[in-house]
VEXTOR-895502 format. One line per 2 residues: number of its first residue (from 1); their letters; for each residue x, y, z of N, C-alpha, C. Coordinates in steps of 0.02 Angstrom, whole numbers. Layout:
// VEXTOR-895502
NUM	a	X Y Z X Y Z X Y Z ~ ...
// end
This chain:
// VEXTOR-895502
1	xx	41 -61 0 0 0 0 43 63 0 ~ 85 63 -29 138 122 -8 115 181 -75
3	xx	107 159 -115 65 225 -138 7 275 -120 ~ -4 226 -97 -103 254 -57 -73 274 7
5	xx	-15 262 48 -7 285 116 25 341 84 ~ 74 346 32 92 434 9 38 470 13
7	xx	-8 449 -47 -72 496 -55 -121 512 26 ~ -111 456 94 -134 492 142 -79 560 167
9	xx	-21 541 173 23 581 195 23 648 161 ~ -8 646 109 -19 721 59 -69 762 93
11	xx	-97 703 99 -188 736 124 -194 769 187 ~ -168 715 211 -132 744 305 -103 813 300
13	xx	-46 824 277 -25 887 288 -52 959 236 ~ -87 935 183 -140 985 157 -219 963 162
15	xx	-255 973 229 -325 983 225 -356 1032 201 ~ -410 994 134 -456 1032 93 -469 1111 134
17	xx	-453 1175 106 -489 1234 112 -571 1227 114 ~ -589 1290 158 -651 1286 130 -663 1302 73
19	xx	-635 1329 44 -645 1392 -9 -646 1323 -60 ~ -613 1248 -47 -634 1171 -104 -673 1187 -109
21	xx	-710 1166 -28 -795 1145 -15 -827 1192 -73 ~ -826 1257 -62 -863 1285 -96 -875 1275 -159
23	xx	-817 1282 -200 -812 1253 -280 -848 1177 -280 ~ -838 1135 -235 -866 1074 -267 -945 1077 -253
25	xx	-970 1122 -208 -1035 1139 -182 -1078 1173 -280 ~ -1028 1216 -297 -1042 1250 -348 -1074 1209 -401
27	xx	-1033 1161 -399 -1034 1110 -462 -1113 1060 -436 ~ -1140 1086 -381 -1184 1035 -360 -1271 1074 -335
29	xx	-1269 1140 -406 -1322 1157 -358 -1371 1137 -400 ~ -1374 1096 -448 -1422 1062 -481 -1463 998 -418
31	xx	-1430 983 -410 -1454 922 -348 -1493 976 -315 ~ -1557 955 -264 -1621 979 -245 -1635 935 -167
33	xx	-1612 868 -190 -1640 841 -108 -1584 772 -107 ~ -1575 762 -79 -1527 715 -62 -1534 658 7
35	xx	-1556 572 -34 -1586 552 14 -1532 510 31 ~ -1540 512 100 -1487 490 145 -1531 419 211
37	xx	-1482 360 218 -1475 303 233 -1455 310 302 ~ -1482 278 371 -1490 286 444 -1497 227 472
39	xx	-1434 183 487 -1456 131 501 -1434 128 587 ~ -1492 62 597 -1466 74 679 -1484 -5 689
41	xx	-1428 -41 741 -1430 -104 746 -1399 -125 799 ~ -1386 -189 818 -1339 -221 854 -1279 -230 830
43	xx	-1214 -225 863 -1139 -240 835 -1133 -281 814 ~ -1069 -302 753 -1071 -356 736 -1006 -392 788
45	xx	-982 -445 794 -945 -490 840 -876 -473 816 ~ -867 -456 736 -802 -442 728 -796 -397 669
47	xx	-725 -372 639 -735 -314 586 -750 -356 527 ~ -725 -397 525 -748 -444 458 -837 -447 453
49	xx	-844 -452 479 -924 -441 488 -955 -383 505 ~ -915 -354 528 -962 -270 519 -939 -237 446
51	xx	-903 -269 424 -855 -258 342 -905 -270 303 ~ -940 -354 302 -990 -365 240 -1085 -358 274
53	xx	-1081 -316 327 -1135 -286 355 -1120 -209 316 ~ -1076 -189 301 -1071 -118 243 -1082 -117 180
55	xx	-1067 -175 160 -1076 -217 112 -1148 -223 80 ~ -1191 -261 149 -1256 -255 133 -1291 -180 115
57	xx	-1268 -161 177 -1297 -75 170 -1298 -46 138 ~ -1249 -44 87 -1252 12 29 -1268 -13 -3
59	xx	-1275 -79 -37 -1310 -126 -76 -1400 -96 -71 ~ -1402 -102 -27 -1492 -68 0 -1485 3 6
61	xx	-1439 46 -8 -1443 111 -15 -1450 127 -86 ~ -1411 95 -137 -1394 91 -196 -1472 59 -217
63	xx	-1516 37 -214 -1567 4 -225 -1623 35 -235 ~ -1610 90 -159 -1660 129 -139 -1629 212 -162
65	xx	-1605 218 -196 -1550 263 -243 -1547 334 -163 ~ -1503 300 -133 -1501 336 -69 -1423 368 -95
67	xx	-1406 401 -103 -1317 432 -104 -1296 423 -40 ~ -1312 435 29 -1251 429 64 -1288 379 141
69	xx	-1250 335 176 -1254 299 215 -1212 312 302 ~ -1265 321 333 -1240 362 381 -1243 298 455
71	xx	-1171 248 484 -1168 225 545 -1153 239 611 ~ -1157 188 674 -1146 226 728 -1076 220 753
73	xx	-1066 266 810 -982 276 845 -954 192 831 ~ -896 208 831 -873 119 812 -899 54 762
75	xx	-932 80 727 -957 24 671 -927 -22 657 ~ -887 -15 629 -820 -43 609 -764 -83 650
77	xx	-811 -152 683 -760 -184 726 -816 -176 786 ~ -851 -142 793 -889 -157 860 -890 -75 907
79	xx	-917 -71 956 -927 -32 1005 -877 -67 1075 ~ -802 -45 1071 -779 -78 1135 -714 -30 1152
81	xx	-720 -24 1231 -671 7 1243 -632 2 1285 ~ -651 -73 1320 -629 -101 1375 -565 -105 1343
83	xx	-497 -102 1366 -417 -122 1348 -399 -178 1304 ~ -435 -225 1344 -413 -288 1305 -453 -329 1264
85	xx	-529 -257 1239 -580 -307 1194 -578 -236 1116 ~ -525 -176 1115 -543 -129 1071 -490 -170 1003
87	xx	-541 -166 961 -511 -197 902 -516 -126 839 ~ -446 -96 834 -439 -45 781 -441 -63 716
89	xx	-451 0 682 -457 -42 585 -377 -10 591 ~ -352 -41 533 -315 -23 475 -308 16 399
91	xx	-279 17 376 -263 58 316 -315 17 276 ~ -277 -49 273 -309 -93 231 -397 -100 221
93	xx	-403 -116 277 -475 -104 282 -528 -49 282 ~ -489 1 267 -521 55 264 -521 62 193
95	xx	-469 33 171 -456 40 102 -513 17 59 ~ -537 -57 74 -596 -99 76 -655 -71 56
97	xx	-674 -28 110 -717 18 126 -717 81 74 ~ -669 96 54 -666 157 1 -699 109 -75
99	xx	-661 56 -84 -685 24 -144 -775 -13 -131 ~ -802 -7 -83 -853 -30 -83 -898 24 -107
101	xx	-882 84 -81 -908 156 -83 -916 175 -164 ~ -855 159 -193 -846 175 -257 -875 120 -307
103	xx	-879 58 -287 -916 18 -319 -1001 27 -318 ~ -1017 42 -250 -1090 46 -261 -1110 130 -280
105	xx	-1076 178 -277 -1094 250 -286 -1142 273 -224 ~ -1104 250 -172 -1154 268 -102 -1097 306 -77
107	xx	-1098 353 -44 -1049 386 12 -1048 358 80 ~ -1013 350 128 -1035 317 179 -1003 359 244
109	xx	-1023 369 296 -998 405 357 -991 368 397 ~ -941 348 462 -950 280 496 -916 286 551
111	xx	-909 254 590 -874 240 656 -853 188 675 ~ -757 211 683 -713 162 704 -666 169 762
113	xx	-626 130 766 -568 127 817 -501 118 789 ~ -467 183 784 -420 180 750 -355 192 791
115	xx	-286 160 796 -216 172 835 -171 209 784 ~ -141 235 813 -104 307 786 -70 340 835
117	xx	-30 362 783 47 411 814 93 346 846 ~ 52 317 905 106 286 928 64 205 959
119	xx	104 151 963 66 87 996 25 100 1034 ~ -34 68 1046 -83 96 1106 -130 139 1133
121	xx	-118 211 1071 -162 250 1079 -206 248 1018 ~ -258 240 1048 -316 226 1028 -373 304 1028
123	xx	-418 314 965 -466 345 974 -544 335 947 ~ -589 351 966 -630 337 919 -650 389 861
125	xx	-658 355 819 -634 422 754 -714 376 713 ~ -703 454 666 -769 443 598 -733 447 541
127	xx	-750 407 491 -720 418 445 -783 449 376 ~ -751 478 334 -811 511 273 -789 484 208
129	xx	-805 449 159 -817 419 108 -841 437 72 ~ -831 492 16 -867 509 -55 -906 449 -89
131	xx	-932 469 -128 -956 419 -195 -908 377 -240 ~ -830 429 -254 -804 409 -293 -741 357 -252
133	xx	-758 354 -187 -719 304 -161 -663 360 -132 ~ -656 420 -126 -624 464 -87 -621 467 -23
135	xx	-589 446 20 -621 494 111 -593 558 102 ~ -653 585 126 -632 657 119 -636 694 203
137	xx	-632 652 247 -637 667 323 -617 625 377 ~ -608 637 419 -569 620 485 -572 633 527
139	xx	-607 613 585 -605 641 657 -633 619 737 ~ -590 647 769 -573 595 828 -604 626 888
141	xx	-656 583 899 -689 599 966 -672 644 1014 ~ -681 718 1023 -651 765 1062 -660 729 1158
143	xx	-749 731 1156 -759 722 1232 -771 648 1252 ~ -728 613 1292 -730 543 1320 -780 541 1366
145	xx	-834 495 1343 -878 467 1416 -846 421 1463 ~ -845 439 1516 -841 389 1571 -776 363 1573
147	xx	-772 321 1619 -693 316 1666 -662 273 1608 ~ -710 226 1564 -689 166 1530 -650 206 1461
149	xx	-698 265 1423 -663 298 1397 -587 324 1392 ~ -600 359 1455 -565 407 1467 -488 378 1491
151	xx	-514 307 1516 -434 281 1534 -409 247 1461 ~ -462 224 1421 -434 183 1371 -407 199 1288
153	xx	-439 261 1277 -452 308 1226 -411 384 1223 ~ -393 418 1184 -357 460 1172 -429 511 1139
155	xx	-422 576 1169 -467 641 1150 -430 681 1097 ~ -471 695 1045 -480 736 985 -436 787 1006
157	xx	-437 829 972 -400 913 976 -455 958 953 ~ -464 940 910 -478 994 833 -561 962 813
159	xx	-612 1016 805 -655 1023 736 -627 1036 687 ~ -650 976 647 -623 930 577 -673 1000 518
161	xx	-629 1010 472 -660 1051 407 -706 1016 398 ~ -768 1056 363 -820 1006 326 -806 992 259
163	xx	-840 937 226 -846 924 166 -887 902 133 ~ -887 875 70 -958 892 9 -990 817 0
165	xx	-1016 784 4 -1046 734 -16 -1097 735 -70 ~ -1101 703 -110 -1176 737 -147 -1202 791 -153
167	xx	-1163 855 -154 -1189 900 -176 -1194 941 -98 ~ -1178 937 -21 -1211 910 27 -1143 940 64
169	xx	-1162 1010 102 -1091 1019 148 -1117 990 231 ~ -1060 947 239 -1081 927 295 -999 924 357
171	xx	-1031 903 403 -954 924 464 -963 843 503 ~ -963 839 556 -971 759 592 -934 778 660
173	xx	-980 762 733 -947 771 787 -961 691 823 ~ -936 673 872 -962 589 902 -972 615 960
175	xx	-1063 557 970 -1091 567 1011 -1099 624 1057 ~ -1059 603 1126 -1061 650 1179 -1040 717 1158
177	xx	-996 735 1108 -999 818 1080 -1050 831 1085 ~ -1095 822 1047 -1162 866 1029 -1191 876 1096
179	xx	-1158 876 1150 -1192 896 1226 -1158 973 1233 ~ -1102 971 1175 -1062 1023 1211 -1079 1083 1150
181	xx	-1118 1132 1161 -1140 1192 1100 -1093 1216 1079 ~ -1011 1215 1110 -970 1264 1098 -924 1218 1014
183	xx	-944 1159 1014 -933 1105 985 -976 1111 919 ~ -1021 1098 944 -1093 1120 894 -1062 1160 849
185	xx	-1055 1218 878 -1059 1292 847 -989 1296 802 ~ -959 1267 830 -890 1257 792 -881 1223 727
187	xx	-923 1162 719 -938 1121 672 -988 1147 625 ~ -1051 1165 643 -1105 1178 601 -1088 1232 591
189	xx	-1105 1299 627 -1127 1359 618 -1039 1404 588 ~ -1004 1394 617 -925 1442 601 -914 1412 543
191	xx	-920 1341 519 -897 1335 451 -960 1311 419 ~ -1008 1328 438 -1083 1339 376 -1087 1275 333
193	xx	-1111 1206 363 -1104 1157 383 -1172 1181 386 ~ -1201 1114 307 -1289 1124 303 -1309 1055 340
195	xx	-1263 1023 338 -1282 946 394 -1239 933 440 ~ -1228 915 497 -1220 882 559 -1220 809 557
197	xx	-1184 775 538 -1185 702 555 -1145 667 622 ~ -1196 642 662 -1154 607 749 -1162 542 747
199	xx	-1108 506 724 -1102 439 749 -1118 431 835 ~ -1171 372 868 -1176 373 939 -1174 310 943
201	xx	-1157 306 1014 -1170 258 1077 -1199 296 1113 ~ -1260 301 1123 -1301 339 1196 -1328 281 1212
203	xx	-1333 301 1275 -1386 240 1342 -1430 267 1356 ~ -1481 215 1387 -1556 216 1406 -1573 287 1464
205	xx	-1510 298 1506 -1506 339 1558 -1508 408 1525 ~ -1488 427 1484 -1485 478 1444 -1553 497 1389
207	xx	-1593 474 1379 -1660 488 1322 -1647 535 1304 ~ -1655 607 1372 -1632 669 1339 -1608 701 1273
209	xx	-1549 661 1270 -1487 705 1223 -1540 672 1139 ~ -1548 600 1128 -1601 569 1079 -1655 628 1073
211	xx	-1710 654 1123 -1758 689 1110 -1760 742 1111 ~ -1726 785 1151 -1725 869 1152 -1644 903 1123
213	xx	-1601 874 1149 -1521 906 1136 -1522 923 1065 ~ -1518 866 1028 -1518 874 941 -1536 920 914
215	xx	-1610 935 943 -1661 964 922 -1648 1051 942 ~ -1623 1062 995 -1585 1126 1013 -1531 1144 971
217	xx	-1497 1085 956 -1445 1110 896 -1456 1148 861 ~ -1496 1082 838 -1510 1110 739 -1543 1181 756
219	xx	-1608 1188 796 -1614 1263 796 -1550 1321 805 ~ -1514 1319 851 -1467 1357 864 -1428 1358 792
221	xx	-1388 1309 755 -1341 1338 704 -1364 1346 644 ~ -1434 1340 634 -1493 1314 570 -1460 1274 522
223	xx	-1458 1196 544 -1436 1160 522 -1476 1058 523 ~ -1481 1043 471 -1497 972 497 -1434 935 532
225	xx	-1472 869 584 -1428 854 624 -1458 773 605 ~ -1407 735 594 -1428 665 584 -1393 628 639
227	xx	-1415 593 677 -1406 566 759 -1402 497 759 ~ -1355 461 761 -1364 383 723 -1322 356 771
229	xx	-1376 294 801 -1343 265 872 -1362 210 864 ~ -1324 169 906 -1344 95 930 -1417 70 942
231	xx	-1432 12 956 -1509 -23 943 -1523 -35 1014 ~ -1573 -25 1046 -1598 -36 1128 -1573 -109 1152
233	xx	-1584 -139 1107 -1568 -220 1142 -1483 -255 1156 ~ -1450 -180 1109 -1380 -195 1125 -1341 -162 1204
235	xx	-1330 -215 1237 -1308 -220 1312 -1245 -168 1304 ~ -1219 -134 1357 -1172 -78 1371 -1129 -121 1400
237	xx	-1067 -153 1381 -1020 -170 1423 -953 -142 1466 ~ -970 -56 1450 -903 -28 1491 -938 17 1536
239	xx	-996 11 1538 -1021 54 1588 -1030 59 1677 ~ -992 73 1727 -976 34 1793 -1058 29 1819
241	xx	-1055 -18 1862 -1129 -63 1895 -1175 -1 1943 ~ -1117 52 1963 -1165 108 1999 -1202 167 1972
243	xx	-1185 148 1910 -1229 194 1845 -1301 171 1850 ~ -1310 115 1853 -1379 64 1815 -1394 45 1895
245	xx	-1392 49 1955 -1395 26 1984 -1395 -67 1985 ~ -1339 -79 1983 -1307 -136 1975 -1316 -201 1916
247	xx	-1364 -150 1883 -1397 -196 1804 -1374 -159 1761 ~ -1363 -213 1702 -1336 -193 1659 -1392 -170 1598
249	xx	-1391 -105 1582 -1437 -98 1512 -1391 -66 1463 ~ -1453 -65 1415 -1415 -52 1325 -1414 7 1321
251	xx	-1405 -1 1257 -1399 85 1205 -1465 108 1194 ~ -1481 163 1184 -1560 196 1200 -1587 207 1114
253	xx	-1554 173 1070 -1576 178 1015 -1601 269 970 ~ -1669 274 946 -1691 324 926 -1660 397 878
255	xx	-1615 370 838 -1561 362 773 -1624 412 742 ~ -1576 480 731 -1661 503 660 -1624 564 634
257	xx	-1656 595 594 -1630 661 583 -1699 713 604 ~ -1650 769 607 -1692 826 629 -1677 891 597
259	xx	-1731 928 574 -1712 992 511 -1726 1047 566 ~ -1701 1109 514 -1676 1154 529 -1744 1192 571
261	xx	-1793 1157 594 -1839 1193 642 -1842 1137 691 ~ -1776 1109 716 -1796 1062 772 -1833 1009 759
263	xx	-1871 987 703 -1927 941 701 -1893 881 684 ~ -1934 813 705 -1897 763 682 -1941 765 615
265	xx	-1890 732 552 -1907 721 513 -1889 657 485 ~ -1864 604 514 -1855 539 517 -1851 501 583
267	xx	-1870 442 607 -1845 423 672 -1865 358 679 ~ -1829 324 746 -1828 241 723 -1870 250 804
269	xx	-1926 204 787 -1989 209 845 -1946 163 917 ~ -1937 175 964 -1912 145 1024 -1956 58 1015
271	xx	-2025 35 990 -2031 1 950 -2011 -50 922 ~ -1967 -22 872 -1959 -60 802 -1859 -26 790
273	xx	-1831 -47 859 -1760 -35 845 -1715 -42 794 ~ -1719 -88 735 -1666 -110 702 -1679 -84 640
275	xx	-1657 -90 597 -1659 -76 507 -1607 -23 478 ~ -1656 22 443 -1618 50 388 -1671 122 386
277	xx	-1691 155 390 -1730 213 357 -1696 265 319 ~ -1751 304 292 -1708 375 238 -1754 430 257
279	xx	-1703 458 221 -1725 531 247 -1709 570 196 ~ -1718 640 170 -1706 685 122 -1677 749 166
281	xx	-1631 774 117 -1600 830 150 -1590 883 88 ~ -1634 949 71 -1588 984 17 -1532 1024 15
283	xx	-1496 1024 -32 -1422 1048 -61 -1428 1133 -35 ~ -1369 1161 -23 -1349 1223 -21 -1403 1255 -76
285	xx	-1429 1314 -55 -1471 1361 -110 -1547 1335 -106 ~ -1585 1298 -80 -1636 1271 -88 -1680 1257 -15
287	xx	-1639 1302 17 -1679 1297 109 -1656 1349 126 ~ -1682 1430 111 -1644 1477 159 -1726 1508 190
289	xx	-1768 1469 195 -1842 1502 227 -1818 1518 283 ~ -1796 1484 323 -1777 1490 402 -1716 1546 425
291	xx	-1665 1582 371 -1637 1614 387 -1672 1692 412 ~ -1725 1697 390 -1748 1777 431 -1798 1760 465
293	xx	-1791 1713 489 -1851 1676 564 -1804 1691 620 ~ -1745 1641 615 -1707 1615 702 -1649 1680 704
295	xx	-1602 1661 656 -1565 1720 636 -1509 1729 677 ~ -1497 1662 709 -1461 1652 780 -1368 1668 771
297	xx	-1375 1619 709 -1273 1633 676 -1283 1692 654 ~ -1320 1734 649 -1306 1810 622 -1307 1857 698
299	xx	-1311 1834 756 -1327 1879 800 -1304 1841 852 ~ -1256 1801 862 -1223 1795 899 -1166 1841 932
301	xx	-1144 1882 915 -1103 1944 933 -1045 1922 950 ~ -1011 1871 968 -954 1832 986 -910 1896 1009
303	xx	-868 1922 946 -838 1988 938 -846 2041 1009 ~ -924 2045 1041 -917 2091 1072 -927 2086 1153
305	xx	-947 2025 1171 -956 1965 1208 -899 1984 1274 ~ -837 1986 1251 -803 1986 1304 -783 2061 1315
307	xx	-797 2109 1258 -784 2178 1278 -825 2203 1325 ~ -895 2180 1295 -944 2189 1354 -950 2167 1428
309	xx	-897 2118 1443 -878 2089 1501 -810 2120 1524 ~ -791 2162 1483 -723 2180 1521 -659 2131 1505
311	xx	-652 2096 1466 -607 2047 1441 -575 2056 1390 ~ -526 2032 1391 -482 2012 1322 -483 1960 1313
313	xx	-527 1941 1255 -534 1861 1226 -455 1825 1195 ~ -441 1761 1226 -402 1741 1189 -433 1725 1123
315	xx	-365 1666 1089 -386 1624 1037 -421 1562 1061 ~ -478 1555 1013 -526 1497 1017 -482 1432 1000
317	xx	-481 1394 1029 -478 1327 986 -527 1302 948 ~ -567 1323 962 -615 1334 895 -634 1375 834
319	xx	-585 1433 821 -584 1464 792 -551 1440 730 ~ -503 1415 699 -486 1377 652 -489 1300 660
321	xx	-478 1268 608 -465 1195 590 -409 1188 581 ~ -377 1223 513 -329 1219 470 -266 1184 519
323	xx	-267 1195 581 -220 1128 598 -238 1099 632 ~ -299 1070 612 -340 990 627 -302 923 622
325	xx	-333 887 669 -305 809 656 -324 797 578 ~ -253 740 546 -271 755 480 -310 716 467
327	xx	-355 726 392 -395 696 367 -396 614 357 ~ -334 584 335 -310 507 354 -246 511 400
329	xx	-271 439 408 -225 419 482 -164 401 473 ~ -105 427 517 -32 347 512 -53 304 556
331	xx	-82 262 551 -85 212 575 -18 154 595 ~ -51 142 665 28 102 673 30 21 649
333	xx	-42 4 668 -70 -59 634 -93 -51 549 ~ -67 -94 514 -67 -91 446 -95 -165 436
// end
């Protein structure tokens, strides 16, 4: 693979401008609605099997002429973060994954466990998949849940640039971000980011963040937010016994998207946990009703925020990307 690891190493140290996004946005304002693939399930036992479970998926996206396929935190190998059960992808297999993308003409967004920089450190990262078999994104879980996390897993730095899918500017934060607005706002609203995609693991203890959080988002940066989590019947195994009071429960399911007035406009019924649903989303130029309603990214005042408090604002770490974790990984496992 030593050609394809150059071409990451290119990519790594030049991440796409926005000023790409925009040109390839240009080329895409014929597209009108763009239907997008939400699946939510139980893990598979190993990556080889969550490999030709992608397999299926875009096969049924491609069917249902869906362009892009959207999974949850860790797809790819499972949901695990216990030390001695986290199984990372590779180059190779990601590679896999690019030619599946490009074979079926589905884009795919997903969640894995990837080691990097050095033996052992581990993060959970998303990866973004064009149509033409491109990844055009990368990014590594900023906020760690819980002790199991946080001892076993390595935290993000950086909001990742957005990029174009189908016509389709979109950004991607995991899970527990989207609790944090300053996160939000960084992703959607500062780099104008018409979709929100969150790979999750949420639990039953949490409903909340599933029914109201999302939904605060998308109002706040006027943006759709697609929320794609694990299936209720799948058991939590890193979660300690004084959480649950000494029982063990699952992932809280309820995977949907939600448009730019908070509303759900897709959602998987607590019900009927498992499958596949779609949803429509339109392209840049074709949804600005809501901009002289909320009007919220125009009147945020940021700028004057701390004058008015008597402060000197530093620099945001959220204020640029441009030296973001890069778009592909060095991976230490190959």
């Amino acid at each position: 693979f030593t050609s394809w690891k150059k071409k990451l190493k290119k990519m790594e140290s030049s991440p796409r401008p926005s000023s790409w996004v925009d040109r390839q946005l240009s080329k895409k304002q014929n597209l009108k609605q763009v239907k997008i693939g939400i699946w939510q399930g139980i893990a598979a036992s190993s990556s080889k099997d969550s490999f030709e479970k992608i397999k299926e998926l875009l096969e049924m996206c491609q069917k249902q002429q869906a362009e892009i396929l959207v999974l949850p935190e860790m797809f790819l190998g499972g949901y695990h973060v216990i030390k001695n059960k986290i199984k990372p992808i590779g180059v190779a297999m990601l590679k896999d994954v690019a030619k599946l993308a490009k074979k079926f003409k589905v884009g795919i967004i997903f969640g894995s466990c990837t080691e990097e920089y050095e033996e052992g450190s581990y993060f959970s990262t998303v990866f973004a998949v064009d149509q033409m078999g491109e990844i055009v994104a990368k990014y590594h879980k900023r906020h760690l849940f819980g002790t199991e996390e946080e001892n076993n897993l390595m935290p993000g730095k950086q909001i990742p640039e957005p990029f174009v899918i189908a016509g389709l500017r979109i950004n991607v934060l995991i899970s527990w971000d989207i609790e944090f607005p300053e996160d939000v706002r960084a992703a959607a609203d500062d780099h104008r980011a018409q979709l929100l995609v969150v790979p999750a693991a949420n639990t039953k203890p949490y409903d909340h963040i599933n029914d109201y959080i999302i939904k605060a988002r998308a109002l706040e940066t006027e943006s759709f937010i697609i929320y794609c989590n694990w299936a209720e019947t799948q058991t939590c195994e890193h979660l300690p016994p004084e959480m649950c009071g000494g029982r063990a429960f699952g992932f809280n399911g309820r995977s949907s998207c939600v448009n730019k007035k908070g509303k759900f406009i897709a959602r998987f019924h607590p019900d009927d946990p498992h499958g596949l649903i779609f949803t429509q989303i339109p392209t840049v130029g074709h949804d600005d009703s809501l901009h002289h309603i909320f009007q919220y990214p125009d009147n945020k005042r940021i700028e004057h925020l701390f004058k008015d408090l008597g402060l000197s604002p530093e620099p945001s770490p959220y204020a640029s990307s441009r030296h973001a974790s890069s778009v592909l990984p060095s991976f230490v496992t190959t």
